[in-house]
DRENDO-1510 file (C-alpha; in Angstrom, 1 decimal, always signed):
<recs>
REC; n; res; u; v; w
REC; 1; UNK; +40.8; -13.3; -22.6 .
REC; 2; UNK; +38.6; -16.4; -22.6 .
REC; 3; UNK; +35.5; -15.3; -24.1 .
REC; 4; UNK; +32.0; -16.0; -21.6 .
REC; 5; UNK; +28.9; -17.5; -22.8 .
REC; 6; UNK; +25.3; -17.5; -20.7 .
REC; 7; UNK; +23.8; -20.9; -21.9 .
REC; 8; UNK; +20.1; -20.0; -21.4 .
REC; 9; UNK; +16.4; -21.6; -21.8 .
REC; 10; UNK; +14.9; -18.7; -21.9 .
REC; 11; UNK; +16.6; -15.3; -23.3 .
REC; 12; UNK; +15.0; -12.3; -24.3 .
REC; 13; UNK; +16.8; -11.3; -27.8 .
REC; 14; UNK; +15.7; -9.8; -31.3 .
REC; 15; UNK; +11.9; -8.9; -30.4 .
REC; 16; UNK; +11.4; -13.1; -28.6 .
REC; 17; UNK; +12.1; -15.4; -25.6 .
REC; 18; UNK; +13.8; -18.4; -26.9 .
REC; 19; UNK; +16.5; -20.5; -25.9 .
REC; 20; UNK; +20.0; -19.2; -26.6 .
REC; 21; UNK; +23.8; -19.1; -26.2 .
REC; 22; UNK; +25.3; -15.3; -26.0 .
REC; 23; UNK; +29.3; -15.3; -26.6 .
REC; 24; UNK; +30.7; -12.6; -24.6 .
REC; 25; UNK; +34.1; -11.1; -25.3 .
REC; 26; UNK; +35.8; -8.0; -24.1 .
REC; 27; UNK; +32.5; -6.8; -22.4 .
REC; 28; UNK; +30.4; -6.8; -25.5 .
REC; 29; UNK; +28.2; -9.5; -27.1 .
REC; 30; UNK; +29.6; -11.6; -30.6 .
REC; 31; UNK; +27.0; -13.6; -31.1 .
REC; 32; UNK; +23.5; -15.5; -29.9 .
REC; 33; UNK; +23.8; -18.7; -30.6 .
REC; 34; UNK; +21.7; -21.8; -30.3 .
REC; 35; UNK; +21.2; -23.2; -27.4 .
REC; 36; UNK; +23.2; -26.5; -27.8 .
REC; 37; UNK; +25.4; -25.5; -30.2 .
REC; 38; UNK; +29.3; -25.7; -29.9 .
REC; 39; UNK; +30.9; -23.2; -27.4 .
REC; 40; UNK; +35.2; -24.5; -28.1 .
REC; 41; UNK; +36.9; -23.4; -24.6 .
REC; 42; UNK; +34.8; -20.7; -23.9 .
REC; 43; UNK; +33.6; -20.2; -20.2 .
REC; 44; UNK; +30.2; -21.1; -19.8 .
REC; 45; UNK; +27.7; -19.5; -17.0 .
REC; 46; UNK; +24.7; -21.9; -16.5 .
REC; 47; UNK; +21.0; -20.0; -16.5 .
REC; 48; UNK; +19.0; -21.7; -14.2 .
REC; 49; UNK; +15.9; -23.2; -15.6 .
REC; 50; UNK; +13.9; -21.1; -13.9 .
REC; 51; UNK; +15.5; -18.0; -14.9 .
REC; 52; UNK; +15.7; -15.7; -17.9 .
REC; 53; UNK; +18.2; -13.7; -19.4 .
REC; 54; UNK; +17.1; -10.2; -20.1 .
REC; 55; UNK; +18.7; -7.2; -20.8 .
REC; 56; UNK; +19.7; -4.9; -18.0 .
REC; 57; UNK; +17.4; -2.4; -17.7 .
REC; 58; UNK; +17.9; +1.7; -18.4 .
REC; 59; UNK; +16.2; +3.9; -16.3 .
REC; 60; UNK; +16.6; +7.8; -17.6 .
REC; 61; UNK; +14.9; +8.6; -14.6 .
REC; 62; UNK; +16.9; +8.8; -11.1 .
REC; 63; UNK; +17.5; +11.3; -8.5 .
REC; 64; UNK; +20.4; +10.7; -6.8 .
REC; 65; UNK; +21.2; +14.1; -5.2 .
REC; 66; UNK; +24.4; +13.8; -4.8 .
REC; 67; UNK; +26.6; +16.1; -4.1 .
REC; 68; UNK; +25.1; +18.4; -1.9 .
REC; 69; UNK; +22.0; +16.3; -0.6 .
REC; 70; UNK; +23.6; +13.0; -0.4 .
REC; 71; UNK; +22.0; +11.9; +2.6 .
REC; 72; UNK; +18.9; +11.7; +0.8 .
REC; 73; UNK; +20.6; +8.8; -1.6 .
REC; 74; UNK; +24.4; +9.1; -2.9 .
REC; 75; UNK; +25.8; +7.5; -5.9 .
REC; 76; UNK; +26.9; +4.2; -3.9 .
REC; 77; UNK; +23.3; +3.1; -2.6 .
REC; 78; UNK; +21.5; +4.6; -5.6 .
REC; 79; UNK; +23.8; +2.4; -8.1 .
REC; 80; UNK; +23.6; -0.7; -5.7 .
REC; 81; UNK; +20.2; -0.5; -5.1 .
REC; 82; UNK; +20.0; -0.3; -9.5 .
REC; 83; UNK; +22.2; -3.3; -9.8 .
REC; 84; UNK; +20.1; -5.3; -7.2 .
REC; 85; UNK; +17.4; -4.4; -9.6 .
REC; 86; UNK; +18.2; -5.8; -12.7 .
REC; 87; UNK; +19.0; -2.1; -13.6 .
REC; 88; UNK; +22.6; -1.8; -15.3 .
REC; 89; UNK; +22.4; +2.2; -16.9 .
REC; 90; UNK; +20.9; +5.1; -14.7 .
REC; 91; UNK; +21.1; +8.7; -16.6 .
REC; 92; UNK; +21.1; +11.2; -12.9 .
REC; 93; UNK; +18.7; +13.8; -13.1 .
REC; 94; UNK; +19.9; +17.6; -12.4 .
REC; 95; UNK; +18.0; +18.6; -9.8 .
REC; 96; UNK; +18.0; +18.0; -6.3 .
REC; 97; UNK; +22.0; +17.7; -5.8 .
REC; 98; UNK; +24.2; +20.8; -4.9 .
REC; 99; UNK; +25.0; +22.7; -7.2 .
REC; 100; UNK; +22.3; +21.2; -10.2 .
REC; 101; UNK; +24.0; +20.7; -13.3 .
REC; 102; UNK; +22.8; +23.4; -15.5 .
REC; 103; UNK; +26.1; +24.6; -16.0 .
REC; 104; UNK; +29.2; +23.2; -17.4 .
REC; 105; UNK; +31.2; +23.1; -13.8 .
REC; 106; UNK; +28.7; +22.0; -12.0 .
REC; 107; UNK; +28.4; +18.8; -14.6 .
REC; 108; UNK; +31.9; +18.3; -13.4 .
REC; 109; UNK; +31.3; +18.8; -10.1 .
REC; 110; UNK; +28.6; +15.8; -10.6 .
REC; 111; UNK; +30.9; +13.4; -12.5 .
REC; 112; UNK; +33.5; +14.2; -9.9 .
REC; 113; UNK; +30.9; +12.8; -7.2 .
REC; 114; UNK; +29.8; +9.9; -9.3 .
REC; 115; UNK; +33.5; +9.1; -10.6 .
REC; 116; UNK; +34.5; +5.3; -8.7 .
REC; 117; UNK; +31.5; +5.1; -6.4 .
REC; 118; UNK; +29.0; +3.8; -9.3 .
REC; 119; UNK; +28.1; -0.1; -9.2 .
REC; 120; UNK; +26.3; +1.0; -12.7 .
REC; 121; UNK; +26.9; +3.4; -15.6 .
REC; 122; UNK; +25.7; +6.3; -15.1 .
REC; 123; UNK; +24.8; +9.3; -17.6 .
REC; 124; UNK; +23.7; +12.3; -16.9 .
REC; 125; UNK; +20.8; +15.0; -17.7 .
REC; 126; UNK; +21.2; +19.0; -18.0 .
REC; 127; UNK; +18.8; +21.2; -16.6 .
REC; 128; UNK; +16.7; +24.0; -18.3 .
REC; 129; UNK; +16.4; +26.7; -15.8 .
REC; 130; UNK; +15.8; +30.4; -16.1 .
REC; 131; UNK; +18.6; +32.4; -17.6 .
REC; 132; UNK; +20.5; +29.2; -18.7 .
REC; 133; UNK; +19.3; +29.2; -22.7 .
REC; 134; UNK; +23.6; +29.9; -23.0 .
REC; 135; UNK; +24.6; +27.1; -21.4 .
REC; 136; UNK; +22.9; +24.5; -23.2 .
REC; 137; UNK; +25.5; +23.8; -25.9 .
REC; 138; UNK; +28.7; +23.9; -23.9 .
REC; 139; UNK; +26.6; +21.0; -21.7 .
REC; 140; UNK; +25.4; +19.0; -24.8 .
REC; 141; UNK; +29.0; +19.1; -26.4 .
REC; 142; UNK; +30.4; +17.8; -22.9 .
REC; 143; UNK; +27.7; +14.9; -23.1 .
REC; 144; UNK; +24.8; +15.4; -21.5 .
REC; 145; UNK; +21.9; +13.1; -22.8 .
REC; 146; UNK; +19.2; +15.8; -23.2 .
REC; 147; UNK; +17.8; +18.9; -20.7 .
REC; 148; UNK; +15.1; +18.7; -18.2 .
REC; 149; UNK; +13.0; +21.6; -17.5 .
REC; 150; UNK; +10.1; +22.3; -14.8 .
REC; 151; UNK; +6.7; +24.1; -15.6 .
REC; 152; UNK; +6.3; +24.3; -12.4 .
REC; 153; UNK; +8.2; +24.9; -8.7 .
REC; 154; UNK; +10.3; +22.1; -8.7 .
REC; 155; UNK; +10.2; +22.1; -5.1 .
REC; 156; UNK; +13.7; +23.1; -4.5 .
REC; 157; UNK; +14.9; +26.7; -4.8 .
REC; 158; UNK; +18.4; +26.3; -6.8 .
REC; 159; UNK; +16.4; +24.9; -9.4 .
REC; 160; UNK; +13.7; +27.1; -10.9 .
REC; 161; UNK; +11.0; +27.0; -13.6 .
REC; 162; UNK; +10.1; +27.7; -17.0 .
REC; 163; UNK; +7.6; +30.4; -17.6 .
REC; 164; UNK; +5.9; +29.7; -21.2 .
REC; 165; UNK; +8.1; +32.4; -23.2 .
REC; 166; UNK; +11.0; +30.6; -21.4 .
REC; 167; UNK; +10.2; +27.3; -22.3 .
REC; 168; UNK; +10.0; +28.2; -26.3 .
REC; 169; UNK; +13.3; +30.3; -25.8 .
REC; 170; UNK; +14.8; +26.9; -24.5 .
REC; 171; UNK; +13.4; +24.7; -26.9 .
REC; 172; UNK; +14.5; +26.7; -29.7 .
REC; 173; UNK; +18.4; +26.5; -28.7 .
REC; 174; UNK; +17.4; +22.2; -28.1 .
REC; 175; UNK; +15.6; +22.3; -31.4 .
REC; 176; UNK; +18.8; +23.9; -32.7 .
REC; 177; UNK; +21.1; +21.5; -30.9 .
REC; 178; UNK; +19.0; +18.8; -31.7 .
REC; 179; UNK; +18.6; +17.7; -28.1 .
REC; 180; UNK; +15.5; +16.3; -26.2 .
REC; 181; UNK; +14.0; +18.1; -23.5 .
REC; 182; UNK; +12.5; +16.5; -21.0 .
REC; 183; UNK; +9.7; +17.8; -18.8 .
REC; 184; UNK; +7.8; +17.7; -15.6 .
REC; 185; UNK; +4.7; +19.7; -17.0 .
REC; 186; UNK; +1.7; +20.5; -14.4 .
REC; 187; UNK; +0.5; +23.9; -14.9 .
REC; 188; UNK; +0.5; +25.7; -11.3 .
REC; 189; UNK; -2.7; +27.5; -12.6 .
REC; 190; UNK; -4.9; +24.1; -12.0 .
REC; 191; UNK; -2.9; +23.3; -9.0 .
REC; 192; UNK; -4.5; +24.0; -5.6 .
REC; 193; UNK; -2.7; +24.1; -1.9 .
REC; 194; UNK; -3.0; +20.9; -0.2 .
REC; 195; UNK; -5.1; +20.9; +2.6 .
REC; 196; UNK; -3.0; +20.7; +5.8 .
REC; 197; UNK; -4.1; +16.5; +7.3 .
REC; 198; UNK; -3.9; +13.1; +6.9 .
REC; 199; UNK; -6.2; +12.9; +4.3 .
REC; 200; UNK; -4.8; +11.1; +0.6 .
REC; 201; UNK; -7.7; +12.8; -1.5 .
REC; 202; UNK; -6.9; +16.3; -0.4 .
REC; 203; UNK; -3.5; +15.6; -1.8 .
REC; 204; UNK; -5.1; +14.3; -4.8 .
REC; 205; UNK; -7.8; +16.6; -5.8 .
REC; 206; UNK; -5.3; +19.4; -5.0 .
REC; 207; UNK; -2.8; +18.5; -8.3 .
REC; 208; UNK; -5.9; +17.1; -10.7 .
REC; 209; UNK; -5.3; +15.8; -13.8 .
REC; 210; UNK; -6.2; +18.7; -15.6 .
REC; 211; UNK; -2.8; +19.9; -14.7 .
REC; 212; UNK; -1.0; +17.6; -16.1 .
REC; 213; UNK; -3.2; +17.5; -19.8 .
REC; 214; UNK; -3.2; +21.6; -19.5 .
REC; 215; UNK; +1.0; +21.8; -19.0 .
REC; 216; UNK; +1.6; +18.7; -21.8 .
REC; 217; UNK; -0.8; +20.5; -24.2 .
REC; 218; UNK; +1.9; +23.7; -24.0 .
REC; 219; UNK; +4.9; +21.4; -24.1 .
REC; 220; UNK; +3.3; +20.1; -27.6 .
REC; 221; UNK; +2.3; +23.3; -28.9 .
REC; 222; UNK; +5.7; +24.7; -28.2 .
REC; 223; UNK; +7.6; +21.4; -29.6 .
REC; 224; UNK; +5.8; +22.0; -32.4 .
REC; 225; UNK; +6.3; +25.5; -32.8 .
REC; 226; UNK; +10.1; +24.9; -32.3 .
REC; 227; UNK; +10.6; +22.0; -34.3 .
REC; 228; UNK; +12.3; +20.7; -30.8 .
REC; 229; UNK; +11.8; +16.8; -29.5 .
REC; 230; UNK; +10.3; +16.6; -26.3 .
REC; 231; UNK; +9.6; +14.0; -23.8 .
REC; 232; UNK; +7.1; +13.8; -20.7 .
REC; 233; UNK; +8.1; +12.3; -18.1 .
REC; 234; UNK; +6.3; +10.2; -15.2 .
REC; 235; UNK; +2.6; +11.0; -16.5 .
REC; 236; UNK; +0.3; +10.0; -14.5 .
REC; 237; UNK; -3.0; +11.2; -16.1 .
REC; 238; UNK; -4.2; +8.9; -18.5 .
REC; 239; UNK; -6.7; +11.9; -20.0 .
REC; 240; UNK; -3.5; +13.4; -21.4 .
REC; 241; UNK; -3.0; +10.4; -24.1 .
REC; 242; UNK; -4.7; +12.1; -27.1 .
REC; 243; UNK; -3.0; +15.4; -26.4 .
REC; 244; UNK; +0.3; +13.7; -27.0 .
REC; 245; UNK; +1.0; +13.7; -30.5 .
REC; 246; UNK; +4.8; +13.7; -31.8 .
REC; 247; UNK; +5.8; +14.3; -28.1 .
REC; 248; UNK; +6.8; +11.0; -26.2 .
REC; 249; UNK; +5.9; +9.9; -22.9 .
REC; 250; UNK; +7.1; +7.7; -19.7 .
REC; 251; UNK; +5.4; +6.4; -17.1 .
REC; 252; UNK; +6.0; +4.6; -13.8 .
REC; 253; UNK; +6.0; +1.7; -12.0 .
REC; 254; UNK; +4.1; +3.5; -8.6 .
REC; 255; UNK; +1.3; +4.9; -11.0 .
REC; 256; UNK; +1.0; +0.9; -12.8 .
REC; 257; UNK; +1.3; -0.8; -9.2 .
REC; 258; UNK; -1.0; +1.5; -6.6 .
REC; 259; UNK; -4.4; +3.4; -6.9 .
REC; 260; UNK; -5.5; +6.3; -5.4 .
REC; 261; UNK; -8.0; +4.3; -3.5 .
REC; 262; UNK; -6.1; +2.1; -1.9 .
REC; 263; UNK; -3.8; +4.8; -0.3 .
REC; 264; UNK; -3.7; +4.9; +3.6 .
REC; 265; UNK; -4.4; +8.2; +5.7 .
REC; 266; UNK; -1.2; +9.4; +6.9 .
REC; 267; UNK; +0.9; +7.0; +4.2 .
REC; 268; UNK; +3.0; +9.8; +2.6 .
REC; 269; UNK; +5.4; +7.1; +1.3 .
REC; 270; UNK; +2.6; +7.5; -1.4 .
REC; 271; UNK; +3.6; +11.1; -2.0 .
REC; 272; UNK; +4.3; +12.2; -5.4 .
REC; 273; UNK; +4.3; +14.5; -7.8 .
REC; 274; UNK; +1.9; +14.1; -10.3 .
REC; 275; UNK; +0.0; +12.1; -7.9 .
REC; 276; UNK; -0.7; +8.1; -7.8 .
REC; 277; UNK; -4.7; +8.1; -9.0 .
REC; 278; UNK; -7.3; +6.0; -9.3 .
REC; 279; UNK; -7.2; +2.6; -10.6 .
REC; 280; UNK; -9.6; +3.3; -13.9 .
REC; 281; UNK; -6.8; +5.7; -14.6 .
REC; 282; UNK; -3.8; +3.2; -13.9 .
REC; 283; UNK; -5.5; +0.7; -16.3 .
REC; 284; UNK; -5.9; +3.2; -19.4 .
REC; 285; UNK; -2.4; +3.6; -18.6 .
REC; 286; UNK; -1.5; +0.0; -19.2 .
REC; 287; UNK; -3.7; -0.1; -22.3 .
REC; 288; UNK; -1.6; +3.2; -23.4 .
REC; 289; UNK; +1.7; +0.9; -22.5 .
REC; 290; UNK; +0.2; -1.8; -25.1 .
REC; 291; UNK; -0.8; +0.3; -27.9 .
REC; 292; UNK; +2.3; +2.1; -27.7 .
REC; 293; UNK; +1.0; +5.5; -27.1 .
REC; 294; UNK; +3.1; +5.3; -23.9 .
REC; 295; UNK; +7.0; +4.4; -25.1 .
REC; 296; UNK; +8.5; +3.2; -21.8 .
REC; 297; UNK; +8.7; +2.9; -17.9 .
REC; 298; UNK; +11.2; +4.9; -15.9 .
REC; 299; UNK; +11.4; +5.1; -12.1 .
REC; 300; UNK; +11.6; +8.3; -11.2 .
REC; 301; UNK; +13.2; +7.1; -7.6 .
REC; 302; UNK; +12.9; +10.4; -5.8 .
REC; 303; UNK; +14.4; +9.5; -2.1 .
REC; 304; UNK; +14.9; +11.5; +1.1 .
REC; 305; UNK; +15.0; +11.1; +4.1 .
REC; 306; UNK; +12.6; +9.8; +6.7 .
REC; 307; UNK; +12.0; +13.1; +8.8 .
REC; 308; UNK; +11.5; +14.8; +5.2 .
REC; 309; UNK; +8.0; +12.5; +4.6 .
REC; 310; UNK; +7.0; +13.7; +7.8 .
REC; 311; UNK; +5.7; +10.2; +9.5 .
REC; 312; UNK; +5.3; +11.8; +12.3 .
REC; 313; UNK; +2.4; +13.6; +11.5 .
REC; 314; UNK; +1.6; +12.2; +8.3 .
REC; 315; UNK; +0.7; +15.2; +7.0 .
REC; 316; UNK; +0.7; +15.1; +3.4 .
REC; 317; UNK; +1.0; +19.0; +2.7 .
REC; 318; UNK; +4.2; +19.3; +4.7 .
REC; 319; UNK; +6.0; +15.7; +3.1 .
REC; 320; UNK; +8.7; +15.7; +0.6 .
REC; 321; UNK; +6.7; +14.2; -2.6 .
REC; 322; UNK; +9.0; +11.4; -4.3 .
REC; 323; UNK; +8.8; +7.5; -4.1 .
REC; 324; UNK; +12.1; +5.8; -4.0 .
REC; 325; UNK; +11.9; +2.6; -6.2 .
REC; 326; UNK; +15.2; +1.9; -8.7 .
REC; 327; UNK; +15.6; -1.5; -7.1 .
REC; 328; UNK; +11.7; -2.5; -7.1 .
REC; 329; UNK; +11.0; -1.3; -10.9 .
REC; 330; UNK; +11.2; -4.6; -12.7 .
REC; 331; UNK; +9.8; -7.1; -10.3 .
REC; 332; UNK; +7.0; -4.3; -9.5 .
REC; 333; UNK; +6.2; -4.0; -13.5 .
REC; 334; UNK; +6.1; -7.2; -14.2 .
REC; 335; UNK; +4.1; -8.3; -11.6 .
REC; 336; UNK; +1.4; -5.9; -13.4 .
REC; 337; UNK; +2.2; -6.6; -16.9 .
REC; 338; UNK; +1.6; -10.3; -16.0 .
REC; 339; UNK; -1.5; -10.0; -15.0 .
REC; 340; UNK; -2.2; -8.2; -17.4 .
REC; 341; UNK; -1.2; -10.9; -20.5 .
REC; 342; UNK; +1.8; -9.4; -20.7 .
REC; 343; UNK; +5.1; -11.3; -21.6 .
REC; 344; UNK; +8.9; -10.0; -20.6 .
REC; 345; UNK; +9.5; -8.9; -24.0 .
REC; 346; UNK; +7.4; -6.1; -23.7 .
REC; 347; UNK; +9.0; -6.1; -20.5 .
REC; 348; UNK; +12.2; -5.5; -21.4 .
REC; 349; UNK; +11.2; -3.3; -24.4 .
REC; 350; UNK; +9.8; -0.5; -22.0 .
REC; 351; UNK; +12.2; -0.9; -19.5 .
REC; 352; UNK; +15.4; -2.0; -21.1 .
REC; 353; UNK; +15.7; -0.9; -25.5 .
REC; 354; UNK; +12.7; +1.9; -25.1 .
REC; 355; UNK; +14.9; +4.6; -22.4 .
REC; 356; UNK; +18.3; +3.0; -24.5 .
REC; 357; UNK; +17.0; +4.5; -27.6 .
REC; 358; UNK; +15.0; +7.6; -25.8 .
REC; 359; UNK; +18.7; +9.0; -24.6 .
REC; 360; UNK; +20.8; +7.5; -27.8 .
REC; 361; UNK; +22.4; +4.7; -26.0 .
REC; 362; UNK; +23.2; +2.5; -28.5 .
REC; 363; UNK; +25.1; -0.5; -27.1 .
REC; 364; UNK; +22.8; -0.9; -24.3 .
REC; 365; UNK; +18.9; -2.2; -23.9 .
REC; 366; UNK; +19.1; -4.7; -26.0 .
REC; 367; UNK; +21.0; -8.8; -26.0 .
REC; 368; UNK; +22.4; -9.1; -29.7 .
REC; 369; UNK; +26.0; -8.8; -31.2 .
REC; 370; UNK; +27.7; -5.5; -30.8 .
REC; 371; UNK; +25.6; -4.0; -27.8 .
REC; 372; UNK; +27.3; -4.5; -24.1 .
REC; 373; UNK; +27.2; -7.8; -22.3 .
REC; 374; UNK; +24.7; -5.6; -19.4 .
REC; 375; UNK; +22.2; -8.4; -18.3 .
REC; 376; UNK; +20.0; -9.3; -15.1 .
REC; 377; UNK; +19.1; -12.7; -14.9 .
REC; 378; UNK; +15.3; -13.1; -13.1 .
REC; 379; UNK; +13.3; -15.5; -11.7 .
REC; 380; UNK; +10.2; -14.5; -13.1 .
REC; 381; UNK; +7.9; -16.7; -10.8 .
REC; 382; UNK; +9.2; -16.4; -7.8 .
REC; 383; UNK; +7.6; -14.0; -4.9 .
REC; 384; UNK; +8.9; -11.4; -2.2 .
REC; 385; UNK; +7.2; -9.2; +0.0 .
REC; 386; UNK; +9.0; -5.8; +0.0 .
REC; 387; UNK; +11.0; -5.3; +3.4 .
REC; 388; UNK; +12.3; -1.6; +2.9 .
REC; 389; UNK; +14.9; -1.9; +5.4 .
REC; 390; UNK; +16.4; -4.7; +3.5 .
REC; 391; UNK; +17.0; -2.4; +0.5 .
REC; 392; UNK; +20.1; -1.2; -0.6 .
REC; 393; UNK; +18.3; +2.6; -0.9 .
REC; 394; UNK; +20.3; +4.4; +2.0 .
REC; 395; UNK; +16.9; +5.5; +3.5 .
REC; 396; UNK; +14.5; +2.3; +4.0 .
REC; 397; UNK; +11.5; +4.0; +3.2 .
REC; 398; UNK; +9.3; +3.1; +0.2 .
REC; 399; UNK; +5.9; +3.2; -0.9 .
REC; 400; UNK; +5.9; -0.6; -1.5 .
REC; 401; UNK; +6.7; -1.8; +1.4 .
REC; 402; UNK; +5.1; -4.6; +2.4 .
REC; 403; UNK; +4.0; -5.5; -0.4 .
REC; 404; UNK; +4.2; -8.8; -2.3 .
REC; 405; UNK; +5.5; -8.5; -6.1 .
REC; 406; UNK; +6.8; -11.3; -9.0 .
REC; 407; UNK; +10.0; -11.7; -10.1 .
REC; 408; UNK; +13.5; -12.2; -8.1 .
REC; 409; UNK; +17.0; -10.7; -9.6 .
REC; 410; UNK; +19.4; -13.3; -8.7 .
REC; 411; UNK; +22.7; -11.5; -11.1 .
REC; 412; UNK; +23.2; -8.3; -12.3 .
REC; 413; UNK; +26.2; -8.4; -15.0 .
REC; 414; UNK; +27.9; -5.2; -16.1 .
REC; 415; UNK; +29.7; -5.7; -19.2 .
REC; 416; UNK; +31.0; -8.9; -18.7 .
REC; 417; UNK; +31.5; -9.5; -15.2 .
REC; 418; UNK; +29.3; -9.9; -12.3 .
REC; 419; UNK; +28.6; -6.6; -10.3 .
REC; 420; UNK; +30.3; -6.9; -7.4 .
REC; 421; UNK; +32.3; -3.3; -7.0 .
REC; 422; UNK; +31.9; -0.1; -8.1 .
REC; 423; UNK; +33.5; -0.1; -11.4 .
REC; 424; UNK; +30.3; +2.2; -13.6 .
REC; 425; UNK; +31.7; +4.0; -16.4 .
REC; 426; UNK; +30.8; +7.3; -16.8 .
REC; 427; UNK; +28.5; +8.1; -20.0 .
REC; 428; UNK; +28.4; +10.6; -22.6 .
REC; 429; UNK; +26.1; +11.2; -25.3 .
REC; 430; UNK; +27.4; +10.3; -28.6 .
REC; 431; UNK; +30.1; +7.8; -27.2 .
REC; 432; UNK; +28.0; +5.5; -25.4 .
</recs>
């Protein structure tokens, strides 16, 4: 086949933005080239001078819920909604579909749903529940990328939590395995009912951030006890940084973008779980992003249904907690980072090589010979206002609606070729 090359002004490649030619061949990257140099009869796709080519982006963190709840998203609108995001890898969490995947035929029963209805490629966590310590190695020899667990009621009943003994039983067959475990670690001690209303800061002081810091201190104290690799995700209270240690974190776009204080009465879009906080918090978050105490940025898109965030009351104890975002994550980021004297190599390292290397994918995140030709090319200066019926999510609901953000994806290329179908490989540890 006639090999491709992206002729572009600005690439993001080997740590830099500079000008560059990438030779494409057979879905994988042979070289970056100068800019002007020779390209023989190659096919040549012209970046825009106002664009840049990036590396797609890989988030580890999407639920699509599908099978079983696939009204709430579905593997075709979640992987759309990616690709329309500059977002060319998504690893499917285990919870919230029907049956999770905490077992070896229910991971099958998830491939099955994901198989030819994927715009992206997709990989896919295992799930640490009670009782499940035995499956663990059949699912990380079938290719999961690592096991989340809850420390808490993970809000759906087919997926319960890990009691402290349980969590150090689990980590001990990962430690073992050598797999990550991920978790979503608020203690339920520090965690209050919220207060039937409207109101955003009953929400909010109800899940404080001593929950979080309390929960993450026990996931390092049991890492370490283990010798197991763990992984918080979405952390949202800043206070938790020093606790961290060898334990690796992710945060989110919604907790960079929004502050608790700016959160409407009623607005459960805002919902989630740890909370959005204040904005002193969000910006000792950034500073953790720059100083590398925080690794990367994942989205946690968490969708459902309209009736299921309850805008008809607006009550923000009865509303399904989760902010759908996969499309929104890049533009939302760096409209942040940039204000922030950020550039889109740091960008791209928390969003793009950081979540690559996190799960063991190692032909994606990055644009240099041997990795896959996955790249979104972005308008970094041009502005949108979020319209969240215009989304490809299959629910148009979204906590940034209406807002204004930086940074347009024009193309989304999936090894080699434009996405334009559903043709996203399924992933396995190991092989990807």
């Amino acid at each position: 086949m006639t090999d491709l090359v992206f002729r572009a002004r600005r690439c993001v490649t080997g740590g830099t933005e500079m000008p560059a030619c990438v030779r494409v061949r057979d879905g994988r990257i042979v070289s970056v080239d100068p800019v002007d140099g020779p390209v023989g009869e190659a096919r040549v796709v012209e970046i825009g001078a106002d664009e840049v080519l990036l590396p797609g982006l890989v988030d580890t963190h999407v639920h699509v819920n599908d099978p079983g709840r696939a009204e709430w998203e579905g593997f075709p609108t979640a992987t759309r909604a990616a690709a329309a995001g500059g977002v060319t890898t998504i690893v499917d969490m285990p919870l919230n579909s029907v049956p999770p995947t905490t077992d070896l035929r229910a991971l099958e029963i998830k491939r099955d749903a994901a198989r030819g209805r994927s715009y992206v490629d997709v990989g896919f966590w295992g799930g640490a529940v009670p009782g499940n310590a035995g499956e663990l190695a059949a699912l990380h020899e079938a290719g999961v990328f690592g096991f989340k667990c809850f420390l808490l009621d993970s809000g759906v009943e087919e997926f319960g939590h890990l009691g402290p003994d349980e969590l150090v039983e689990h980590l001990r067959v990962t430690a073992g395995l050598d797999a990550l475990m991920i978790a979503h670690a608020e203690d339920a001690a520090a965690i209050t009912p919220t207060p039937p209303g409207r109101a955003y800061a009953g929400f909010l002081a109800s899940r404080p951030a001593v929950a979080e810091d309390n929960a993450i201190a026990s996931v390092v104290k049991a890492a370490a006890l283990t010798g197991a690799r763990a992984h918080i995700v979405h952390l949202s209270s800043a206070d938790a940084l020093p606790l961290l240690g060898a334990v690796t974190a992710e945060t989110c776009p919604h907790y960079l973008t929004f502050a608790a204080e700016d959160v409407p009465d009623g607005a459960t879009e805002f919902k989630c779980c740890p909370p959005i906080r204040g904005a002193a918090n969000r910006e000792r978050l950034w500073q953790a992003l720059a100083d590398g105490l925080i690794s990367m940025i994942a989205s946690d898109h968490s969708p459902c249904t309209p009736e299921l965030k309850r805008f008809d009351t607006g009550d923000f104890a009865a509303a399904w907690g989760g902010i759908a975002s996969v499309q929104l994550g890049l533009p939302a980021v760096w409209t942040g980072a940039r204000a922030r004297g950020h550039t889109l190599v740091d960008v791209a390292g928390w969003m793009a090589s950081g979540p690559a290397e996190l799960v063991g994918l190692r032909h994606k995140g990055h644009i240099a010979p041997g990795f896959d030709a996955d790249f979104a090319v972005f308008a970094p200066d041009e502005e949108f206002t979020v319209d969240a019926a215009a989304l490809h999510h299959r629910n148009p609901v979204t906590a940034y609606h209406g807002t204004t953000l930086r940074g347009v994806v024009r193309q989304t290329w999936l090894r080699g070729a434009p996405v334009g179908e559903p043709r996203g490989a399924l992933l396995e540890r190991g092989i990807a």
